[in-house]
C-alpha positions as CSV (number, residue, x, y, z in Angstrom):
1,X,122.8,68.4,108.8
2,X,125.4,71.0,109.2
3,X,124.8,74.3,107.0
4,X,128.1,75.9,105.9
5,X,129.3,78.9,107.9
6,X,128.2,81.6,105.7
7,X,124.4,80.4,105.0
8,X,124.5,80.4,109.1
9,X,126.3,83.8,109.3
10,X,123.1,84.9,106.3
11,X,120.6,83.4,109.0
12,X,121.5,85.0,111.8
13,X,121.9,88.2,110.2
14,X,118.3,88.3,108.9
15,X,117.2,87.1,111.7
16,X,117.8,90.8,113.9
17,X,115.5,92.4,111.5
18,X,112.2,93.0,113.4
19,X,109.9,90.9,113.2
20,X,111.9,88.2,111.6
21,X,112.2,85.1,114.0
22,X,114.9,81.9,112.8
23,X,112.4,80.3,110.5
24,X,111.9,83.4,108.7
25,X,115.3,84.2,108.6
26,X,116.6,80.4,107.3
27,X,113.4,81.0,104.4
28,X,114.9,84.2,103.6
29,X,118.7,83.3,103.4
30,X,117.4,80.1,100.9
31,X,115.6,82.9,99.0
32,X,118.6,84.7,98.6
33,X,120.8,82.1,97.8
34,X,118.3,81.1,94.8
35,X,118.4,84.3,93.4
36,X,120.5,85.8,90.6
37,X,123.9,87.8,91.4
38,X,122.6,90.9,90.4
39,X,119.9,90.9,92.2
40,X,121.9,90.2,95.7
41,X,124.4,93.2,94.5
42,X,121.2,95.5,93.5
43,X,119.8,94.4,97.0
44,X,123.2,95.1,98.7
45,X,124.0,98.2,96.9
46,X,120.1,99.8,98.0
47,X,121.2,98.7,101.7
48,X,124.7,100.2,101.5
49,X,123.3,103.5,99.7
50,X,120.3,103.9,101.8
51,X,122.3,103.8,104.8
52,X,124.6,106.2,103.4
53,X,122.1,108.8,102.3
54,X,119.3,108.9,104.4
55,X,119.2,111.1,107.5
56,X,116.4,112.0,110.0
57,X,115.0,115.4,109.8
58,X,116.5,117.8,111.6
59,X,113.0,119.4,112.9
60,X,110.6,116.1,113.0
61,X,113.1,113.1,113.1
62,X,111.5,111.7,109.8
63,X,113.2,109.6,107.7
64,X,115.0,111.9,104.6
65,X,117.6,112.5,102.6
66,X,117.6,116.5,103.4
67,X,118.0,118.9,106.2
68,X,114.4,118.8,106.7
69,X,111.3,116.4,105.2
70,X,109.6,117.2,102.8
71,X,106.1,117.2,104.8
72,X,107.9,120.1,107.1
73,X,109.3,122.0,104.4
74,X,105.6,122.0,102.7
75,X,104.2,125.1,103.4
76,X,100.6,123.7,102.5
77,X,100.4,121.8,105.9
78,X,98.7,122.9,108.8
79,X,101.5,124.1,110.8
80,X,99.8,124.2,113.9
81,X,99.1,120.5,114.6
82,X,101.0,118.0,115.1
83,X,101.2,114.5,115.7
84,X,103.0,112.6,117.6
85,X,104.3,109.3,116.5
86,X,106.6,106.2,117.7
87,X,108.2,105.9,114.5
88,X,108.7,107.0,110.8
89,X,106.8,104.0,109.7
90,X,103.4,105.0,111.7
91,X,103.9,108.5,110.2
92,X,104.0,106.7,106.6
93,X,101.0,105.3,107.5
94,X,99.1,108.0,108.2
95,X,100.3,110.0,105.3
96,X,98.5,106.6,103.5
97,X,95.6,107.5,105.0
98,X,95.0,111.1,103.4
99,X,93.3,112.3,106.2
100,X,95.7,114.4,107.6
101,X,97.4,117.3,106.4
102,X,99.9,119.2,110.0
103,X,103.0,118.2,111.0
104,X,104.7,115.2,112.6
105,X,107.3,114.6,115.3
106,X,108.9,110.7,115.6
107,X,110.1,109.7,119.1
108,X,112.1,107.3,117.7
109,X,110.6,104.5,120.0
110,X,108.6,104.6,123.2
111,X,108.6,104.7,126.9
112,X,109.8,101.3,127.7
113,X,111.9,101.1,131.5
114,X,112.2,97.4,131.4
115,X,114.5,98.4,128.2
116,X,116.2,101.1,129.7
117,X,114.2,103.8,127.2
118,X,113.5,106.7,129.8
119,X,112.5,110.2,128.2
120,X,115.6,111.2,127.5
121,X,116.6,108.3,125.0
122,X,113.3,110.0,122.9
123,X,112.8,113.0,121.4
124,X,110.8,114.6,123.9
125,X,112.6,117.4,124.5
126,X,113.2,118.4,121.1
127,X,109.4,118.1,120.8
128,X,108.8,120.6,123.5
129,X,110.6,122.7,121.6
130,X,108.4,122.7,118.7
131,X,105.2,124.0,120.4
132,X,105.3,127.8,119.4
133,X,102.4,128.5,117.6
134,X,101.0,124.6,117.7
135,X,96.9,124.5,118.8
136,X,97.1,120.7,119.1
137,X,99.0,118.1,119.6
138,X,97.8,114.7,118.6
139,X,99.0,111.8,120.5
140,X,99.6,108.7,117.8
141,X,101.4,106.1,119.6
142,X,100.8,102.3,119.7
143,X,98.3,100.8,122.1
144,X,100.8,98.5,123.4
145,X,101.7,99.1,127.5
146,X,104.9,101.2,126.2
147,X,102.6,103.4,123.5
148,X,99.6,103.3,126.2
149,X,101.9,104.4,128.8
150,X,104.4,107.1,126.4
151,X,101.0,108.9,125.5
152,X,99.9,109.3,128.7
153,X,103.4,110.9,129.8
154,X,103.1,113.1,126.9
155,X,99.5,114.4,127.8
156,X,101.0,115.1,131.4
157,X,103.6,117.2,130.1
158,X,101.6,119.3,127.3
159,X,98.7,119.2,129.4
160,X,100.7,121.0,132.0
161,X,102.3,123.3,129.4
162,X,98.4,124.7,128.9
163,X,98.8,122.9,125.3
164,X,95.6,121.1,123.8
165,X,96.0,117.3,123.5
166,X,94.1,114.4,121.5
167,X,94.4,110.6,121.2
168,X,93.5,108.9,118.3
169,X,90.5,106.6,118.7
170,X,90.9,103.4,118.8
171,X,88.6,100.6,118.0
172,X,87.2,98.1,115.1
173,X,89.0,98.1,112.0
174,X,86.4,98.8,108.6
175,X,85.0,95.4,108.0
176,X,85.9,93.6,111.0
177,X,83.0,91.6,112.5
178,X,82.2,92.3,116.1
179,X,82.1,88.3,116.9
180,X,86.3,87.9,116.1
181,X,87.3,91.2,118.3
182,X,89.0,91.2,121.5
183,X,87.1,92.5,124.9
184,X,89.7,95.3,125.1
185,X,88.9,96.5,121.4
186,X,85.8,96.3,122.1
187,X,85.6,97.8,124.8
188,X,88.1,100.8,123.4
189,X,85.5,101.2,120.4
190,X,82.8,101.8,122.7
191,X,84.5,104.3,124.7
192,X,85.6,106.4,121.6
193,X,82.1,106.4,120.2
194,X,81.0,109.3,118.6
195,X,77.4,110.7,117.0
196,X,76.4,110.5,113.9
Protein backbone atom coordinates (compact mmCIF):
# COMPACT_ATOMS: atom_id res chain seq x y z
CA UNK A 1 0.00 0.00 0.00
CA UNK A 2 1.08 3.40 -0.81
CA UNK A 3 0.57 6.11 2.07
CA UNK A 4 -0.19 9.56 0.65
CA UNK A 5 2.66 12.00 0.60
CA UNK A 6 1.95 14.03 3.62
CA UNK A 7 1.45 10.95 6.18
CA UNK A 8 5.04 9.95 4.67
CA UNK A 9 6.41 13.56 4.91
CA UNK A 10 4.67 13.22 9.03
CA UNK A 11 6.87 9.91 9.24
CA UNK A 12 9.85 10.97 8.33
CA UNK A 13 9.74 13.96 10.25
CA UNK A 14 9.07 12.24 13.56
CA UNK A 15 11.30 9.88 12.79
CA UNK A 16 14.68 12.51 13.39
CA UNK A 17 13.59 12.93 16.86
CA UNK A 18 16.06 10.89 19.10
CA UNK A 19 15.23 7.97 19.87
CA UNK A 20 12.40 7.55 17.55
CA UNK A 21 13.27 4.81 14.80
CA UNK A 22 10.47 4.38 11.53
CA UNK A 23 8.09 2.14 13.55
CA UNK A 24 7.82 4.67 16.20
CA UNK A 25 7.58 7.41 13.94
CA UNK A 26 4.59 5.62 11.47
CA UNK A 27 2.75 4.91 15.31
CA UNK A 28 3.17 8.31 16.06
CA UNK A 29 2.02 9.99 12.73
CA UNK A 30 -1.34 7.46 13.02
CA UNK A 31 -1.64 9.02 16.52
CA UNK A 32 -1.66 12.24 15.30
CA UNK A 33 -3.82 11.86 12.50
CA UNK A 34 -6.59 10.34 15.05
CA UNK A 35 -6.50 13.14 17.18
CA UNK A 36 -8.65 16.20 17.26
CA UNK A 37 -7.63 19.68 15.31
CA UNK A 38 -7.02 21.40 18.30
CA UNK A 39 -5.05 19.31 19.76
CA UNK A 40 -2.47 19.14 16.56
CA UNK A 41 -2.60 23.26 16.54
CA UNK A 42 -2.14 23.25 20.62
CA UNK A 43 0.79 20.70 19.87
CA UNK A 44 2.09 22.89 16.90
CA UNK A 45 1.63 26.10 18.55
CA UNK A 46 3.87 24.74 21.99
CA UNK A 47 6.54 23.60 19.23
CA UNK A 48 6.52 26.85 17.32
CA UNK A 49 6.47 28.98 20.69
CA UNK A 50 9.00 26.98 22.50
CA UNK A 51 11.36 27.32 19.79
CA UNK A 52 10.72 30.91 19.76
CA UNK A 53 11.17 31.64 23.40
CA UNK A 54 13.54 29.48 24.88
CA UNK A 55 17.26 30.24 24.90
CA UNK A 56 20.31 28.62 26.66
CA UNK A 57 21.71 30.32 29.58
CA UNK A 58 24.10 32.63 28.98
CA UNK A 59 26.49 31.43 32.02
CA UNK A 60 25.55 27.44 32.19
CA UNK A 61 24.01 26.66 28.63
CA UNK A 62 20.68 25.47 30.40
CA UNK A 63 17.65 25.46 28.79
CA UNK A 64 15.65 29.03 29.72
CA UNK A 65 13.67 31.57 28.66
CA UNK A 66 16.10 34.42 30.44
CA UNK A 67 19.54 35.75 30.34
CA UNK A 68 20.50 33.32 32.85
CA UNK A 69 18.60 30.08 34.63
CA UNK A 70 16.99 30.16 37.27
CA UNK A 71 19.33 27.55 39.23
CA UNK A 72 22.30 30.31 38.44
CA UNK A 73 20.51 33.27 39.34
CA UNK A 74 19.49 31.44 42.91
CA UNK A 75 21.68 32.75 45.29
CA UNK A 76 20.75 29.73 47.65
CA UNK A 77 23.03 27.34 45.63
CA UNK A 78 26.37 26.38 46.43
CA UNK A 79 28.27 28.44 44.12
CA UNK A 80 31.34 26.71 44.36
CA UNK A 81 30.50 23.34 42.77
CA UNK A 82 29.66 22.52 39.88
CA UNK A 83 28.68 19.87 37.75
CA UNK A 84 29.33 18.99 34.64
CA UNK A 85 26.70 17.59 32.37
CA UNK A 86 26.17 16.35 28.56
CA UNK A 87 22.96 17.96 28.34
CA UNK A 88 20.03 19.98 29.85
CA UNK A 89 18.13 16.84 30.22
CA UNK A 90 20.81 15.07 32.66
CA UNK A 91 20.83 18.32 34.61
CA UNK A 92 16.84 17.96 34.93
CA UNK A 93 17.50 14.81 36.21
CA UNK A 94 19.50 15.55 38.81
CA UNK A 95 17.61 18.52 39.88
CA UNK A 96 14.79 15.32 40.23
CA UNK A 97 16.97 13.82 42.49
CA UNK A 98 17.15 16.61 45.33
CA UNK A 99 20.38 15.75 46.21
CA UNK A 100 22.17 18.47 44.92
CA UNK A 101 22.10 21.98 45.52
CA UNK A 102 25.66 24.03 43.18
CA UNK A 103 25.79 24.91 39.92
CA UNK A 104 25.68 23.31 36.48
CA UNK A 105 27.50 23.72 33.14
CA UNK A 106 25.88 21.68 29.79
CA UNK A 107 28.41 20.79 27.13
CA UNK A 108 25.90 20.49 24.84
CA UNK A 109 26.93 16.95 23.72
CA UNK A 110 30.16 14.99 24.23
CA UNK A 111 33.54 14.13 22.85
CA UNK A 112 32.67 12.02 19.92
CA UNK A 113 35.62 12.20 16.85
CA UNK A 114 34.03 9.68 14.76
CA UNK A 115 31.24 12.63 14.64
CA UNK A 116 33.39 15.36 14.15
CA UNK A 117 32.58 16.78 17.94
CA UNK A 118 36.21 17.83 19.06
CA UNK A 119 36.38 20.30 22.18
CA UNK A 120 35.73 23.14 20.55
CA UNK A 121 32.15 22.18 19.19
CA UNK A 122 31.47 21.97 23.38
CA UNK A 123 31.51 24.32 25.87
CA UNK A 124 34.63 23.68 27.27
CA UNK A 125 36.07 26.75 27.13
CA UNK A 126 33.41 28.70 28.43
CA UNK A 127 33.52 26.20 31.32
CA UNK A 128 37.09 27.09 32.12
CA UNK A 129 36.02 30.26 32.44
CA UNK A 130 33.78 29.67 35.16
CA UNK A 131 36.27 28.25 37.69
CA UNK A 132 36.92 31.44 39.96
CA UNK A 133 36.06 30.69 43.20
CA UNK A 134 34.75 26.75 42.28
CA UNK A 135 36.21 23.96 45.04
CA UNK A 136 34.89 21.14 42.89
CA UNK A 137 33.96 20.21 39.83
CA UNK A 138 31.88 17.17 39.47
CA UNK A 139 32.13 15.22 36.33
CA UNK A 140 28.34 13.93 35.31
CA UNK A 141 28.67 12.65 31.87
CA UNK A 142 27.21 9.38 30.33
CA UNK A 143 29.14 6.17 30.68
CA UNK A 144 28.94 5.64 27.15
CA UNK A 145 32.69 5.53 25.24
CA UNK A 146 31.98 9.38 24.22
CA UNK A 147 30.87 10.36 28.18
CA UNK A 148 33.67 7.76 29.46
CA UNK A 149 36.10 9.33 27.27
CA UNK A 150 34.73 13.50 27.63
CA UNK A 151 35.19 13.01 31.50
CA UNK A 152 38.37 11.88 31.39
CA UNK A 153 39.45 14.90 29.05
CA UNK A 154 37.86 17.11 31.44
CA UNK A 155 39.67 15.64 34.60
CA UNK A 156 43.05 16.24 32.48
CA UNK A 157 42.37 19.68 31.94
CA UNK A 158 41.03 20.75 35.62
CA UNK A 159 43.32 18.40 37.11
CA UNK A 160 46.09 20.29 35.44
CA UNK A 161 44.53 23.68 36.36
CA UNK A 162 45.19 22.48 40.22
CA UNK A 163 41.11 22.32 40.38
CA UNK A 164 39.51 19.35 42.47
CA UNK A 165 37.61 16.83 40.32
CA UNK A 166 34.90 13.98 41.04
CA UNK A 167 32.97 11.41 39.07
CA UNK A 168 29.76 10.28 39.92
CA UNK A 169 29.60 6.64 41.02
CA UNK A 170 28.35 4.40 39.04
CA UNK A 171 26.75 1.16 39.67
CA UNK A 172 23.30 -0.84 40.53
CA UNK A 173 20.35 0.99 40.32
CA UNK A 174 17.90 0.85 43.94
CA UNK A 175 16.18 -2.52 43.51
CA UNK A 176 17.96 -4.03 40.81
CA UNK A 177 18.93 -7.65 41.48
CA UNK A 178 22.53 -8.52 41.14
CA UNK A 179 21.60 -11.82 38.88
CA UNK A 180 20.10 -9.31 35.74
CA UNK A 181 23.27 -6.86 35.84
CA UNK A 182 25.89 -6.60 33.38
CA UNK A 183 29.81 -7.58 34.22
CA UNK A 184 30.76 -3.98 33.51
CA UNK A 185 28.05 -2.60 36.10
CA UNK A 186 29.02 -4.85 38.20
CA UNK A 187 32.13 -4.45 38.11
CA UNK A 188 31.80 -0.40 38.18
CA UNK A 189 29.60 -0.92 41.56
CA UNK A 190 32.34 -2.71 43.12
CA UNK A 191 34.91 -0.29 42.32
CA UNK A 192 32.83 2.74 43.67
CA UNK A 193 32.08 1.05 46.90
CA UNK A 194 32.06 2.92 49.85
CA UNK A 195 31.75 2.18 53.84
CA UNK A 196 29.02 2.22 55.77
Amino acid sequence: MKYPSSLITLIRELGKLPGIGPKSAQRLAFYLFNQPEEDIKSLAHALLEAQASLVQCSRCYNITDEPACSICTDLSRDSSMICVVEEASDLLAIERSGEYQGLYHVLNGSLSPMNGIGPDQLTIQALLGRLEGISEVILATATTVEGQATAMYLARLLNDLGVKTSRIAHGLPVGGDLEYADEVTLGLAIANRRAI
